[in-house]
C-alpha positions as CSV (number, residue, x, y, z in Angstrom):
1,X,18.1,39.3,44.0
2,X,15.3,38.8,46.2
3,X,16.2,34.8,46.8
4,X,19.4,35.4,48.9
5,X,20.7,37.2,52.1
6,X,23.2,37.1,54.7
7,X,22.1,35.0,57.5
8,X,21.9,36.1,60.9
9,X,21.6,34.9,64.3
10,X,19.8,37.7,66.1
11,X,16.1,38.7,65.2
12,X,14.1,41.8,66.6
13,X,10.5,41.9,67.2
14,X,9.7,44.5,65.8
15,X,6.2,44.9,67.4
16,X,8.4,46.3,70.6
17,X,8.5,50.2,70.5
18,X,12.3,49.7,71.6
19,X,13.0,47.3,69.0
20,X,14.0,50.2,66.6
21,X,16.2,51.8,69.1
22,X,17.7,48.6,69.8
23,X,18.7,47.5,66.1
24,X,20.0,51.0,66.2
25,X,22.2,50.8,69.0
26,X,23.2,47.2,67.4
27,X,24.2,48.7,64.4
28,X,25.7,51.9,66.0
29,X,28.0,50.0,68.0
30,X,29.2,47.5,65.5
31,X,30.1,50.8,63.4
32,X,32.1,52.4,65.5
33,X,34.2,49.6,66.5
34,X,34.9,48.9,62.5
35,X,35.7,52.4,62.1
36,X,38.3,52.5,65.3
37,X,39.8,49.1,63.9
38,X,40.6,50.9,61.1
39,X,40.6,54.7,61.9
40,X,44.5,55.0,61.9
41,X,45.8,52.7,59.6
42,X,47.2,53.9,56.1
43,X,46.1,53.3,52.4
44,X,49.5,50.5,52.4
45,X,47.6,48.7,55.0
46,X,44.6,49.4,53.6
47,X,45.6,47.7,50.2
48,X,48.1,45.1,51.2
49,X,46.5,41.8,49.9
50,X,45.1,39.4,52.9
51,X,46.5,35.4,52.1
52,X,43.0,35.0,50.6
53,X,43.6,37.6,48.3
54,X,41.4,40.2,49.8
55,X,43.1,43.5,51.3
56,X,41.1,45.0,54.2
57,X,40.1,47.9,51.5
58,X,38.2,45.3,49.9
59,X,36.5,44.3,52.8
60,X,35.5,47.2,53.2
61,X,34.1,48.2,49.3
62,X,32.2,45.0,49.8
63,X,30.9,46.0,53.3
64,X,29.5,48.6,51.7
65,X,28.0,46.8,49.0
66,X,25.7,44.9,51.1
67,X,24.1,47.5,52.9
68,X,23.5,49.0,49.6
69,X,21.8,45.9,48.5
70,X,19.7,46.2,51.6
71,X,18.9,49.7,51.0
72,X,17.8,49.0,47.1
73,X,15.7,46.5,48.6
74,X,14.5,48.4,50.9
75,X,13.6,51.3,48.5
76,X,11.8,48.5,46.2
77,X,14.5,48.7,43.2
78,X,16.1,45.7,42.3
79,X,20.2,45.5,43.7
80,X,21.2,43.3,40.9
81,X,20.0,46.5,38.4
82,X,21.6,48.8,40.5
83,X,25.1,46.6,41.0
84,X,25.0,45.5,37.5
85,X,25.4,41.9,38.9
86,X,24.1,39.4,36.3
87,X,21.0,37.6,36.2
88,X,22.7,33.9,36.4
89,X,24.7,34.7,39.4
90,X,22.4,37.0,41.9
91,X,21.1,33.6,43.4
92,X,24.8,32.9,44.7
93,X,26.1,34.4,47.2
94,X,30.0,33.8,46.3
95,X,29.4,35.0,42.5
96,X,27.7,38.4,44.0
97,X,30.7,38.6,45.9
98,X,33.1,37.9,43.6
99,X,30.9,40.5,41.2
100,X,31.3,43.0,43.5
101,X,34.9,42.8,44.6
102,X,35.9,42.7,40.8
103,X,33.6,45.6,40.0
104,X,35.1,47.7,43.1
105,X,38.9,46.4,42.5
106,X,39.6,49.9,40.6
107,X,38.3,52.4,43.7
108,X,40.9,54.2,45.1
109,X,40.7,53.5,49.1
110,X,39.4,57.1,49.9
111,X,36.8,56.6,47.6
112,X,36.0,53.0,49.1
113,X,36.0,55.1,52.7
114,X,33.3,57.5,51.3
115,X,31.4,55.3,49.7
116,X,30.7,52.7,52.9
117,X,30.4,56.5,54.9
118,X,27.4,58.0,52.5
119,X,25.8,54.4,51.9
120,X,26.0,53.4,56.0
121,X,24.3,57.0,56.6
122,X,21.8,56.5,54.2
123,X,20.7,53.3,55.0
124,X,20.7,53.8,58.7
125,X,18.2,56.7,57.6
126,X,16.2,54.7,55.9
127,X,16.2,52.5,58.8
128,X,14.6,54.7,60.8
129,X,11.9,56.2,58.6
130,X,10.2,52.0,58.5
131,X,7.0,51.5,59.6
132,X,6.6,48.8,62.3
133,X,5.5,46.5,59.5
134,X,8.5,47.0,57.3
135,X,11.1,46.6,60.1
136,X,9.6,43.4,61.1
137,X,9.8,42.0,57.2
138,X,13.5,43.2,56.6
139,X,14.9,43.5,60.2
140,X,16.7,39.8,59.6
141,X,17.9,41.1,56.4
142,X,19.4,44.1,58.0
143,X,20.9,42.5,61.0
144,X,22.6,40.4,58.9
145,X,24.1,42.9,56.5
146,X,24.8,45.6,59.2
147,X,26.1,44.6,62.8
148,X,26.3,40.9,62.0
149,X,28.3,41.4,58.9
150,X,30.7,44.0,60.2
151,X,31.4,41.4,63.1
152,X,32.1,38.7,60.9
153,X,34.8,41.1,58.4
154,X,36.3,43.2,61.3
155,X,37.7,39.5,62.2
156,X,39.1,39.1,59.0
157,X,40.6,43.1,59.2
158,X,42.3,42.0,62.4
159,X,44.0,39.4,60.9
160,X,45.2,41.8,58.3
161,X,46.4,44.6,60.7
């Protein structure tokens, strides 16, 4: 799976000592505004299907997903392994997605809450312990699976609340 990635529009140099803290704060904020869009809504909201089909639960399994994949990548192991995603579609975007929404479709929406929770926490974690080196090579990668990707679904959630 090392071909693809979510784009982004934002890039940090990384050579900057606040450049960290920055990307931090990028990603902090984009969190807690995804987690206040959808802090008080209930598991029927959660699950009611979107007109695309998707319910905001699946948004947010597949949310969680990504910044898995980043995190695999980041720790060197191979996200398609880890995701079970099949050689013939980890070059395309739409059949990873697909992959993984059909792969999460049977998680119950706590466990969909706990499982963007741990893998957000984790992967901010290991966002932190990068070298200066490391955060410049992935920093584009994780903008665009982090804040850039939770702006671009919380639209999507909005229309569904």
């Amino acid at each position: 799976m090392a071909g693809f990635h979510k784009g982004h529009t934002m890039t940090t140099n990384a050579a900057d000592p606040g450049a960290r803290a920055a990307l931090l704060d990028r990603i902090r904020q984009s969190w807690d505004t995804l987690q206040e869009a959808i802090r008080s809504l209930d598991d029927r909201q959660l699950t009611a299907p979107g007109p695309e089909g998707w319910s905001i639960k699946d948004h947010l399994a597949h949310l969680a997903r990504w910044e898995q994949i980043v995190r695999d990548r980041l720790d060197g192991r191979d996200p398609g392994v880890a995701l079970a995603i099949p050689d013939d579609q980890q070059q395309d975007v739409d059949a990873v997605n697909a992959h993984l929404r059909q792969r999460d479709a049977g998680l119950s929406t706590s466990e969909v809450l706990q499982t963007l929770t741990e893998t957000h926490v984790r992967l901010v974690a290991r966002i932190e312990s990068l070298d200066a080196g490391e955060l410049e090579r992935w920093t584009e990668n994780i903008e665009g699976n982090t804040h850039e990707h939770f702006a671009e679904h919380l639209d999507w959630i909005r229309t569904l609340i």
